[in-house]
C-alpha positions as CSV (number, residue, x, y, z in Angstrom):
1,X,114.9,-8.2,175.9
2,X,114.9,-9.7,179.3
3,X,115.0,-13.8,180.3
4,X,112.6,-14.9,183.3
5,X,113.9,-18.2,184.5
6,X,110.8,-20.3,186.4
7,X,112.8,-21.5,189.3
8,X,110.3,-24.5,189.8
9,X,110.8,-26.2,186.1
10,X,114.0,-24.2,184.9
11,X,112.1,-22.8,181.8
12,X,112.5,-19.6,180.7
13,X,110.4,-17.2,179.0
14,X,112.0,-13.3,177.1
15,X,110.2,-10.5,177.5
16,X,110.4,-7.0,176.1
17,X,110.0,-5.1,179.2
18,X,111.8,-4.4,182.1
19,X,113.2,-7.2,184.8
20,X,110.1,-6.1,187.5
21,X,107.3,-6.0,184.9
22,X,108.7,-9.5,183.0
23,X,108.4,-11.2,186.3
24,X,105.2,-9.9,187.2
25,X,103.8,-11.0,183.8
26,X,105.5,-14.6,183.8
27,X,103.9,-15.3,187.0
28,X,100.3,-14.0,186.7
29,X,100.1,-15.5,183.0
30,X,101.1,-19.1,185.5
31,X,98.1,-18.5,187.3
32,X,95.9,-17.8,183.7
33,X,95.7,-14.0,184.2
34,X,96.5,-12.3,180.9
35,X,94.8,-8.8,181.8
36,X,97.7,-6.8,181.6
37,X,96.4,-3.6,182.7
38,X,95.9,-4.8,185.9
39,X,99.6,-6.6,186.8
40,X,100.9,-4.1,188.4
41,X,98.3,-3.2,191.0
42,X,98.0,-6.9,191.9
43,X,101.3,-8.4,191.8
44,X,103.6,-5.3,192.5
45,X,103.8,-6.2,196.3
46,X,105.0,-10.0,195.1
47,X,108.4,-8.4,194.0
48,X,112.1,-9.3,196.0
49,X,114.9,-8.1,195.2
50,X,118.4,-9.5,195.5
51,X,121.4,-7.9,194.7
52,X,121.2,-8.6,190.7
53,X,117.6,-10.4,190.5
54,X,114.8,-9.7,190.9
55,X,111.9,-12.3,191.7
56,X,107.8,-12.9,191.5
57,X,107.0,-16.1,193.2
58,X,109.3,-18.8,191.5
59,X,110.4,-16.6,188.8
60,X,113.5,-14.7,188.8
61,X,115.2,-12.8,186.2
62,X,118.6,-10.9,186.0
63,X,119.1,-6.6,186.2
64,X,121.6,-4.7,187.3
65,X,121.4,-1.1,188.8
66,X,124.9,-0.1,189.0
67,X,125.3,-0.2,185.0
68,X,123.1,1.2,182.2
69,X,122.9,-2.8,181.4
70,X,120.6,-5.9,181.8
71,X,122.1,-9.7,182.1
């Protein structure tokens, strides 16, 4: 399960995905687009990363690389 934390309104949303996918979906279901199929071709290229987050837009949600964990 993964939290996504909308940085604008401080809600959050779980997700049973990965950190980069949850994102994706919490932000294109913001703008009313629930065609899944689609999310990664259009929002892949909206991705950050910092050194334990990643981001789409203003949501953000926790990962970790280093260990076979997620926050």
């Amino acid at each position: 399960m993964v939290t996504v934390l909308n940085l604008s309104n401080l809600t959050e949303q779980v997700y049973t995905c990965s950190p980069e996918e949850a994102v994706i979906a919490a932000y294109a279901q913001s703008t009313g687009d629930f065609n899944t199929w689609d999310y990664d071709a259009r929002y892949s290229r909206l991705l950050e990363w910092g050194e334990h987050c990643v981001l789409c837009g203003d949501f953000s949600s926790f990962y970790c690389e280093c260990h076979n964990h997620v926050f």
